[in-house]
C-alpha positions as CSV (number, residue, x, y, z in Angstrom):
1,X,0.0,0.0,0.0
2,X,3.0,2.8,0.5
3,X,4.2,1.9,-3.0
4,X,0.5,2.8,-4.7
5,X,0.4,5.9,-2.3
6,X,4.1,7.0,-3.2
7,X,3.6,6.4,-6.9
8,X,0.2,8.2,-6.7
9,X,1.9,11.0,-5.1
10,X,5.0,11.6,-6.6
11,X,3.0,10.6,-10.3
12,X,2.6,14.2,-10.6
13,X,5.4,16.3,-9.6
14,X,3.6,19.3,-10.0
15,X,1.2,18.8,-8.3
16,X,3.5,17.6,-5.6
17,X,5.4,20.6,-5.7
18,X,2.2,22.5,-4.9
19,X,1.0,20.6,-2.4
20,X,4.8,20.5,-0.6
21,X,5.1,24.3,-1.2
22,X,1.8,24.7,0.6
23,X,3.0,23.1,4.0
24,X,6.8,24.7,3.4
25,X,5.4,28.0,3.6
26,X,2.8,27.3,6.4
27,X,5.9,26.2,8.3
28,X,8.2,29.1,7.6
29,X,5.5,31.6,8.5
30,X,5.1,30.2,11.8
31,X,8.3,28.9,12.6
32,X,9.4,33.2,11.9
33,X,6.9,34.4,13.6
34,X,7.5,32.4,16.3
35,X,11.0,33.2,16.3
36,X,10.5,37.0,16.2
37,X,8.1,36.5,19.4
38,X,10.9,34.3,21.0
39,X,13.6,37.1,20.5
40,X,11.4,40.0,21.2
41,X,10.8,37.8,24.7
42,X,14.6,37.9,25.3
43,X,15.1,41.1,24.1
44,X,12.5,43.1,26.1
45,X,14.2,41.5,28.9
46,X,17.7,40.9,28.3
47,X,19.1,44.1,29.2
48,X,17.3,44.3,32.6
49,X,18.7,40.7,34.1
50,X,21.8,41.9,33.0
51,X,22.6,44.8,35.3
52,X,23.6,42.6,38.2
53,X,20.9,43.8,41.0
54,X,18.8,41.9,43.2
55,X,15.4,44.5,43.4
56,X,14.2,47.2,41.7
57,X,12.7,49.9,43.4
58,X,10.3,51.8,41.5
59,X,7.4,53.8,41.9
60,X,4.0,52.8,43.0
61,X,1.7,51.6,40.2
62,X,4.4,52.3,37.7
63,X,3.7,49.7,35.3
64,X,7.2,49.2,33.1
65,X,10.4,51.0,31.5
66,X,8.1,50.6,28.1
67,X,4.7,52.2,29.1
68,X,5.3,54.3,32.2
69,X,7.6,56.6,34.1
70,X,9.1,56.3,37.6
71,X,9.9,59.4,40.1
72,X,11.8,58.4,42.9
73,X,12.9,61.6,45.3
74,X,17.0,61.3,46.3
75,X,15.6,61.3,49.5
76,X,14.6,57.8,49.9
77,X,18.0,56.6,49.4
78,X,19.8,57.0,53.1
79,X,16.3,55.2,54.3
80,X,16.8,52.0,51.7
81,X,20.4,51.9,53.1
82,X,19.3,50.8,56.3
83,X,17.4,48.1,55.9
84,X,18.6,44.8,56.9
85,X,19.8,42.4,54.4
86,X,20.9,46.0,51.9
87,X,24.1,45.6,51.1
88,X,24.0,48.1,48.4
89,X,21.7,51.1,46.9
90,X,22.7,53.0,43.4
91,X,20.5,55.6,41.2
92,X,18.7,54.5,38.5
93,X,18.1,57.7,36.0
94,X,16.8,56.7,32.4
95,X,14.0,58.3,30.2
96,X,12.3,56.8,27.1
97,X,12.5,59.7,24.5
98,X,11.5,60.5,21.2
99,X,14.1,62.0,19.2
100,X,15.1,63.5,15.3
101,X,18.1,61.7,14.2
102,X,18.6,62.8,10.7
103,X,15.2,63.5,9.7
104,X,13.8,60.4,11.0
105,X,11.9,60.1,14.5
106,X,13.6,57.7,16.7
107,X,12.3,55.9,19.8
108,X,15.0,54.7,22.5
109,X,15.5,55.3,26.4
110,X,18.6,57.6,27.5
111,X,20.3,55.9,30.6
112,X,22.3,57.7,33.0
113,X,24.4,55.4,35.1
114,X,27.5,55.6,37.2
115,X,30.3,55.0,35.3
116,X,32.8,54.5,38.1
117,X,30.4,51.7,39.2
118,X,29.5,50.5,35.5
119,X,26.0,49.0,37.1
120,X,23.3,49.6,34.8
121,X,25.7,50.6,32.1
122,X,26.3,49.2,28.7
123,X,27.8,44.9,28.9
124,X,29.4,44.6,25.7
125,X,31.4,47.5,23.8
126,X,32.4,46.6,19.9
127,X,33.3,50.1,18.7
128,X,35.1,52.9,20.6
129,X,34.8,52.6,24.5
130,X,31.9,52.3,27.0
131,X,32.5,55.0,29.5
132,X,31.2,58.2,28.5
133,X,31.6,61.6,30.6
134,X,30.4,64.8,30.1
135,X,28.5,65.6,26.7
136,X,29.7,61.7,25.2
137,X,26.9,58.9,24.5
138,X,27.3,55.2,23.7
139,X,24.3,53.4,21.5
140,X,22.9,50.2,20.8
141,X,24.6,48.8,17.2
142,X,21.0,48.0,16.5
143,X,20.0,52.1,16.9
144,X,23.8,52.7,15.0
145,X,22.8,50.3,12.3
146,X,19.1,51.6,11.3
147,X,20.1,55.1,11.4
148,X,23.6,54.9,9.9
149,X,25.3,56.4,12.8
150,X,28.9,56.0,13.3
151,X,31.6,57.0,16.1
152,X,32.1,60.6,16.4
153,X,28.6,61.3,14.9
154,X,26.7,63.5,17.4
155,X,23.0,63.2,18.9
156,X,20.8,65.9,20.6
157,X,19.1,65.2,23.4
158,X,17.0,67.9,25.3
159,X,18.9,70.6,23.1
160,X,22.2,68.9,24.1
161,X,24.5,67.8,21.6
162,X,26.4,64.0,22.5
163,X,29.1,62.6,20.8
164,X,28.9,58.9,20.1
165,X,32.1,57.1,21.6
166,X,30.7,53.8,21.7
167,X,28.8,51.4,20.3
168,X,27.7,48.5,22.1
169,X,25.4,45.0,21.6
170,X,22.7,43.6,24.0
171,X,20.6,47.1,24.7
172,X,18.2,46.5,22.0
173,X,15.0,46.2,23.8
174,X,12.7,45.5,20.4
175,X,10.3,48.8,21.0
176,X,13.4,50.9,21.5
177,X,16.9,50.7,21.5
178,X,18.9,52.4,24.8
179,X,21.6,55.0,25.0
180,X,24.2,55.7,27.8
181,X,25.4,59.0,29.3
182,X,27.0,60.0,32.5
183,X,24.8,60.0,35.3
184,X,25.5,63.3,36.2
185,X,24.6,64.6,33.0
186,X,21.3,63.0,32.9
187,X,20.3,64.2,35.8
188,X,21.3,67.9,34.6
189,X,19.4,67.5,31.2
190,X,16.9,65.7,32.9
191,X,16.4,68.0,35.8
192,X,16.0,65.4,38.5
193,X,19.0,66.5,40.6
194,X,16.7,65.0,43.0
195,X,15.5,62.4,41.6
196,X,16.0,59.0,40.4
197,X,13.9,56.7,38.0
198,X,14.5,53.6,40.4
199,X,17.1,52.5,42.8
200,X,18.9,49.2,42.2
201,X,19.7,47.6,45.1
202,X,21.8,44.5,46.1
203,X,21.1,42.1,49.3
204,X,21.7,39.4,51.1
205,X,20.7,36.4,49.1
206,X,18.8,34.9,52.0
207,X,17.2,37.8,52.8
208,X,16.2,39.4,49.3
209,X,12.3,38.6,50.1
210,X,12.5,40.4,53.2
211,X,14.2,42.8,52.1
212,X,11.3,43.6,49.2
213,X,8.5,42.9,51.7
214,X,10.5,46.0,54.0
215,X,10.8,47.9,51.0
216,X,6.8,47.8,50.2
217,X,5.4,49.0,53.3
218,X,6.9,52.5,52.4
219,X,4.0,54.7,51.5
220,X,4.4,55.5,47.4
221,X,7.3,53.0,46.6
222,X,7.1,49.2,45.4
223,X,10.1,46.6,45.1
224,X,10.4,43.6,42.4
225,X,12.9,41.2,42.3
226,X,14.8,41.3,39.2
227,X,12.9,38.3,37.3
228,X,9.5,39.6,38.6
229,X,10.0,43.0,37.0
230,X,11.5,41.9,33.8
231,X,8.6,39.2,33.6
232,X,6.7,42.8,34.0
233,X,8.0,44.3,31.2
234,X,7.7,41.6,28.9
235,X,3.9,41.4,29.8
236,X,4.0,44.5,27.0
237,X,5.5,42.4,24.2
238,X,2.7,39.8,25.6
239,X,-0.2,41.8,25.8
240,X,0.3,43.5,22.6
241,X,1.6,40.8,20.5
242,X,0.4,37.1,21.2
243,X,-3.1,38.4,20.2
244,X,-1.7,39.2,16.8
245,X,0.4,36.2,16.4
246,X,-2.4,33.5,17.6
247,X,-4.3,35.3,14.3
248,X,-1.5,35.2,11.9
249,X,-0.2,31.4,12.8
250,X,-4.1,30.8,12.7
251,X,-4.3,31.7,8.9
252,X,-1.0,29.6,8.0
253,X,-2.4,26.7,9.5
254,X,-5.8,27.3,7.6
255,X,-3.8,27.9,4.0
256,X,-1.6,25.1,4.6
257,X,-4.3,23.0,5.3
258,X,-6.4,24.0,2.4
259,X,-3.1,24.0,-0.7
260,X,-2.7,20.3,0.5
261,X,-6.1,19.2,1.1
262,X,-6.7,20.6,-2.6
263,X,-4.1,19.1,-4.6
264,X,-4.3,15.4,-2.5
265,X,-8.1,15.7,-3.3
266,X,-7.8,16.4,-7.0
267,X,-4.9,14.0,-7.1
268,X,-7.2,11.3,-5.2
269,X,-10.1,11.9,-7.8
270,X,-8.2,11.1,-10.6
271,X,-7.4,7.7,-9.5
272,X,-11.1,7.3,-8.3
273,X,-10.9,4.4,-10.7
274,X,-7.2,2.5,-9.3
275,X,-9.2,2.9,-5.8
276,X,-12.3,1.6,-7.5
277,X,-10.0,-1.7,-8.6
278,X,-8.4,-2.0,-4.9
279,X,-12.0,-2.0,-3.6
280,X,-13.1,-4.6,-6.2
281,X,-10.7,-7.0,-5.5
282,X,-11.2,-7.1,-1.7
283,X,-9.5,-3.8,-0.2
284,X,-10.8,-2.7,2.8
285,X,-12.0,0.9,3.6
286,X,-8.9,1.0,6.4
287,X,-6.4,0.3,3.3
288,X,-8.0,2.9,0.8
289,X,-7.4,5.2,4.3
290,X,-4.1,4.6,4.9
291,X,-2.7,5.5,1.0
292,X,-4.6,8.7,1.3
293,X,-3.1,9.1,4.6
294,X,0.2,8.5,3.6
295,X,0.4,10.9,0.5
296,X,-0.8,13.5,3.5
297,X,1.7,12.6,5.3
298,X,4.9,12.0,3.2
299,X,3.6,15.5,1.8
300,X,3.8,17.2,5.1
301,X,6.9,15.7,6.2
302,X,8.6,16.9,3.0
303,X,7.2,20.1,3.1
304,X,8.6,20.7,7.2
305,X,11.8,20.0,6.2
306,X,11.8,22.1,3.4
307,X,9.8,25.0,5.5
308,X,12.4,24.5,8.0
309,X,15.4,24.7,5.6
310,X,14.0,28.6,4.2
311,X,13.0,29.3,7.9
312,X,17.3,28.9,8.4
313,X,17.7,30.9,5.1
314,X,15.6,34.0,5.5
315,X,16.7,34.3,9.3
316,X,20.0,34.3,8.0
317,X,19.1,37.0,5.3
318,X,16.6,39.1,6.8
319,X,18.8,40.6,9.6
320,X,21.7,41.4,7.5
321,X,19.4,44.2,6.0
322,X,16.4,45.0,8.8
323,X,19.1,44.7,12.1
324,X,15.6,44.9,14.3
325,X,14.8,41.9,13.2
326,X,15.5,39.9,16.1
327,X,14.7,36.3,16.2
328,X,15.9,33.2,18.7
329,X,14.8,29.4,17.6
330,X,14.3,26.8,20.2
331,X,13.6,22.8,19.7
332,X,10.2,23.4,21.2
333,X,8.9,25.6,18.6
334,X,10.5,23.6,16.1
335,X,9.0,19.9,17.6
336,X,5.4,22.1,18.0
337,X,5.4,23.2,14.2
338,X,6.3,19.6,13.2
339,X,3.1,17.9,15.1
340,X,1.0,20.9,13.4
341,X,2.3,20.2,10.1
342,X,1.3,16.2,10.5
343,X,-2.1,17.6,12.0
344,X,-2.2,19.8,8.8
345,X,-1.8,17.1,6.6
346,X,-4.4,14.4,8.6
347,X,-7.0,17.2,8.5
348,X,-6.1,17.4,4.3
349,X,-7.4,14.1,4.4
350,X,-10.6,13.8,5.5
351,X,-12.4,15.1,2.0
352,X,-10.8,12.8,-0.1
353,X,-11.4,9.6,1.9
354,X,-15.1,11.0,2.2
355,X,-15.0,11.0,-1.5
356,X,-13.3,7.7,-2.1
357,X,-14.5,5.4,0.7
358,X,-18.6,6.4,-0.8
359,X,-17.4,4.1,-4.6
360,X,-19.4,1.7,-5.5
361,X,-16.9,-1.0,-6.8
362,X,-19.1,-2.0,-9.5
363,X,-19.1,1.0,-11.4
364,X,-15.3,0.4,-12.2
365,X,-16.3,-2.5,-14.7
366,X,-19.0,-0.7,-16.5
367,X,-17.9,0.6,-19.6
């Protein structure tokens, strides 16, 4: 029975090609748009785990770095130092802004960070240096790349001009990309002399709980471990995006579904008389299923692999000339998009064994 349902299937390359196209794109669709989602998950968060803090302290009901600001008054600081289990406090000062950068409107989020201390500054420097001071900036290669911006180039912020010293990888956060500047500078162009953004504070491993529940019963202030408040800010990329992708990985199922269920169907009709024979001479309805369900299947499986191999490809490609396009591939997506494609191709089915299971075998020998 594989033989008839291989030769039926691979009788018209064509049509094959068709019918393997349909599930190859299917799978590259979702497979990069779950890839996208992946790396927009690590991006939103990757620069926050990175600092090297235990808690953030931040302001009541502010919501994330994306959506909201946070106004913490100096004045707190001396009162977070005291609690037990602190082993260290340090300003926070950064401010999403909207700038011009030649004659295109840029979104990214100006940190101002200690540069003696380097915590909360930028991890990984592959052009010029990483520690600006006075009216220098360092930016993400991501915000260099997009808006051909090289060392020396300078950026206005607040009707401040920065050189760019440095460019640096890992501060793309996906909805904007950040910049570094002194702190001291930030806080002059900022005007929050007196103010932070949040306070990053270390502690005593055993005690970081306590240390957040302390923190909380401060009138106007909240505290969030590390990996709560970056799960916080990726709720944006969740909130805003799942919807959207649940929609679009909806629709590649549904054409996949539809370009193979077409062509097997047509290709299934034609040889309504071979399945005629096969059910003449004794073939049972769970044979005529398994050859339809075969050329499904060895249709799917060919098409994966080949959806998988342009996936690769245009993953490769794409970045080299959109750098925010940021994607991350794990086995679990991968082993997901498989079992959907097999689904795809069982579903494909079900009209052409409806059509060929309802032959009468005895109108194959009329003439």
């Amino acid at each position: 029975m594989i033989s008839i349902a291989l030769r039926n299937l691979f009788g018209e390359r064509t049509r094959l090609a068709i019918s393997v196209g349909g599930v190859a794109f299917s799978v590259m669709l979702i497979l990069i748009i779950l890839s996208l989602y992946r790396g927009w998950q690590i991006k939103s968060t990757e620069y926050i785990k990175g600092v090297g803090n235990d808690i953030w302290v931040t302001q009541a009901n502010s919501a994330d770095m994306n959506t909201s600001a946070s106004i913490i008054p100096t004045s707190l600081q001396p009162q977070l130092e005291k609690i037990s289990g602190v082993t260290s406090v340090d300003r926070f000062i950064g401010r999403p802004l909207q700038l011009q950068i030649k004659d295109k409107t840029v979104n990214i989020y100006v940190i101002g960070y200690d540069t003696n201390k380097q915590l909360g500054g930028p991890k990984k420097i592959v052009e010029g240096h990483g520690s600006p001071s006075g009216n220098e900036i360092v930016i993400d290669q991501v915000l260099a790349r997009s808006h051909n911006i090289s060392l020396g180039d300078n950026i206005t912020i607040s009707n401040t001009s920065f050189q760019v010293i440095g460019i640096t990888q890992g501060a793309n956060m996906f909805l904007f990309q950040f910049a570094f500047i002194d702190q001291q500078k930030a806080a002059e162009i900022f005007q929050m002399e007196n103010l932070s953004t949040y306070y990053l504070i270390n502690s005593e491993s055993s005690k970081i709980d306590q240390v957040i529940a302390t923190i909380k019963k401060i009138p106007g202030i909240d505290a969030l471990s590390t990996e709560a408040f970056a799960d916080k800010n990726k709720q944006t990329i969740d909130e805003v995006f799942v919807p959207i992708i649940l929609v679009l990985v909806a629709i590649s199922i549904l054409v996949g579904t539809a370009v193979i269920g077409l062509t097997i169907y047509t290709a299934t009709v034609e040889k309504s008389r071979e399945f005629g024979v096969i059910k003449a001479l004794g073939g049972s309805n769970m044979q005529i299923y398994r050859i339809i369900f075969e050329q499904a299947l060895v249709s799917g499986v060919i098409g994966y692999f080949l959806g998988v191999g342009l996936t690769y490809f245009f993953l490769w490609l794409i970045p080299q000339y959109v750098s925010v396009f940021v994607t991350v591939t794990i086995m679990s997506d991968l082993i997901m998009v498989f079992i959907i494609s097999m689904v795809m191709s069982l579903i494909a089915s079900y009209a052409p064994v409806r059509r060929i299971v309802k032959i009468d075998p005895a109108l194959v020998f009329k003439s």
